[in-house]
C-alpha positions as CSV (number, residue, x, y, z in Angstrom):
1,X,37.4,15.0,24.7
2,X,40.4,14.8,27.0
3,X,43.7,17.1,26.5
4,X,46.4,16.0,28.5
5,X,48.4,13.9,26.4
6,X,48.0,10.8,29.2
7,X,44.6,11.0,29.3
8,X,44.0,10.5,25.5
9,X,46.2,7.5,25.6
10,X,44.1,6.0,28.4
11,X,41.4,6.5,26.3
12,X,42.5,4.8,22.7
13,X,43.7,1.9,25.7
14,X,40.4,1.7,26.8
15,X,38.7,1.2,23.3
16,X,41.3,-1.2,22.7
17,X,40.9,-3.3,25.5
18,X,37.2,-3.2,24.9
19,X,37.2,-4.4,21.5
20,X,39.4,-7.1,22.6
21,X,37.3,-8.3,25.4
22,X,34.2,-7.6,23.1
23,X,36.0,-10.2,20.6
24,X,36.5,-13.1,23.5
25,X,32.9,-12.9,24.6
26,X,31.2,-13.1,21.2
27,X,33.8,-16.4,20.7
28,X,32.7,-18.2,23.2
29,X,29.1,-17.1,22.5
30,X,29.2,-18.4,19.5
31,X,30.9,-22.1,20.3
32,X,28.3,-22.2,23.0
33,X,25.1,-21.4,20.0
34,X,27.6,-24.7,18.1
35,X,27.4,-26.4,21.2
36,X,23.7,-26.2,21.9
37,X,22.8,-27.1,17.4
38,X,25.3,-29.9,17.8
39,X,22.8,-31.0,21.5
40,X,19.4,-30.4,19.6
41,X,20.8,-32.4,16.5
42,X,21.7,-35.2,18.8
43,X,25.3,-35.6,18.1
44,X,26.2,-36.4,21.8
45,X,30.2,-37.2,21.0
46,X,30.7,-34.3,18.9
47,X,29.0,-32.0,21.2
48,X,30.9,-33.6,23.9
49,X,34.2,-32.2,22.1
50,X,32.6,-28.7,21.7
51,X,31.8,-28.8,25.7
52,X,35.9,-29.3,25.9
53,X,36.3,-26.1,23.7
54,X,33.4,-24.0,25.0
55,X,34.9,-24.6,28.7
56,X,38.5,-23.9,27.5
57,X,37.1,-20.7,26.1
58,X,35.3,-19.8,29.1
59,X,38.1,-20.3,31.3
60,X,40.4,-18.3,29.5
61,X,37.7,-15.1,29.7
62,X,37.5,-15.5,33.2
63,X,41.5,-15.3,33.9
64,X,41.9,-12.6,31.3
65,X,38.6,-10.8,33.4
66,X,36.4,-10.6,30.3
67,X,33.7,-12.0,32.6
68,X,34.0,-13.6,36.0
69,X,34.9,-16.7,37.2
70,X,31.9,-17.5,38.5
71,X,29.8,-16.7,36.0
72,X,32.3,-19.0,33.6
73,X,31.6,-21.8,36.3
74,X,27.7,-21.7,36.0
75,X,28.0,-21.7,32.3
76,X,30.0,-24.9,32.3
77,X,27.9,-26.2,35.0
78,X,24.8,-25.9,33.4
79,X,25.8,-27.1,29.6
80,X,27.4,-30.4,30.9
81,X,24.2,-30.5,32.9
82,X,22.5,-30.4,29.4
83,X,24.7,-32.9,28.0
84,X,24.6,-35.5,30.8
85,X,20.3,-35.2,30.8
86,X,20.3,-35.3,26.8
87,X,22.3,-38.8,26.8
């Protein structure tokens, strides 16, 4: 455990930080598991509205560097791919 007073503050940021990027990424896991029930149920227009949220999501943890913008690009990339093949 740190003792300079600094350090222990850049700790407590750190878990903060992590818990807040921790809580982004399991949000847009969990619209992308909606997205893919709403697919395999076969609800193309509602699953088309979840695509809008799940990229909006995704976007938004790439700028604030939860993940990166590449990676947020293939994920979009390959659930429209899903959508426009299921329809």
């Amino acid at each position: 455990m740190a003792n300079i007073k600094s350090a222990k503050k850049r700790i407590e940021i750190g878990n903060r930080n992590r818990l807040r990027n921790k809580a982004r990424k399991t949000e847009f896991k969990t619209v992308i598991k909606k997205f893919e029930k709403t697919l395999a149920e076969g609800n193309f227009d509602e699953a088309r509205e979840i695509l809008k949220d799940v990229d909006k999501k995704l976007k938004k943890a790439s700028v604030k560097n939860v993940i990166h913008k590449n990676e947020a690009a293939r994920k979009i990339s390959r659930l429209t791919k899903r959508l426009n093949n299921a329809i």
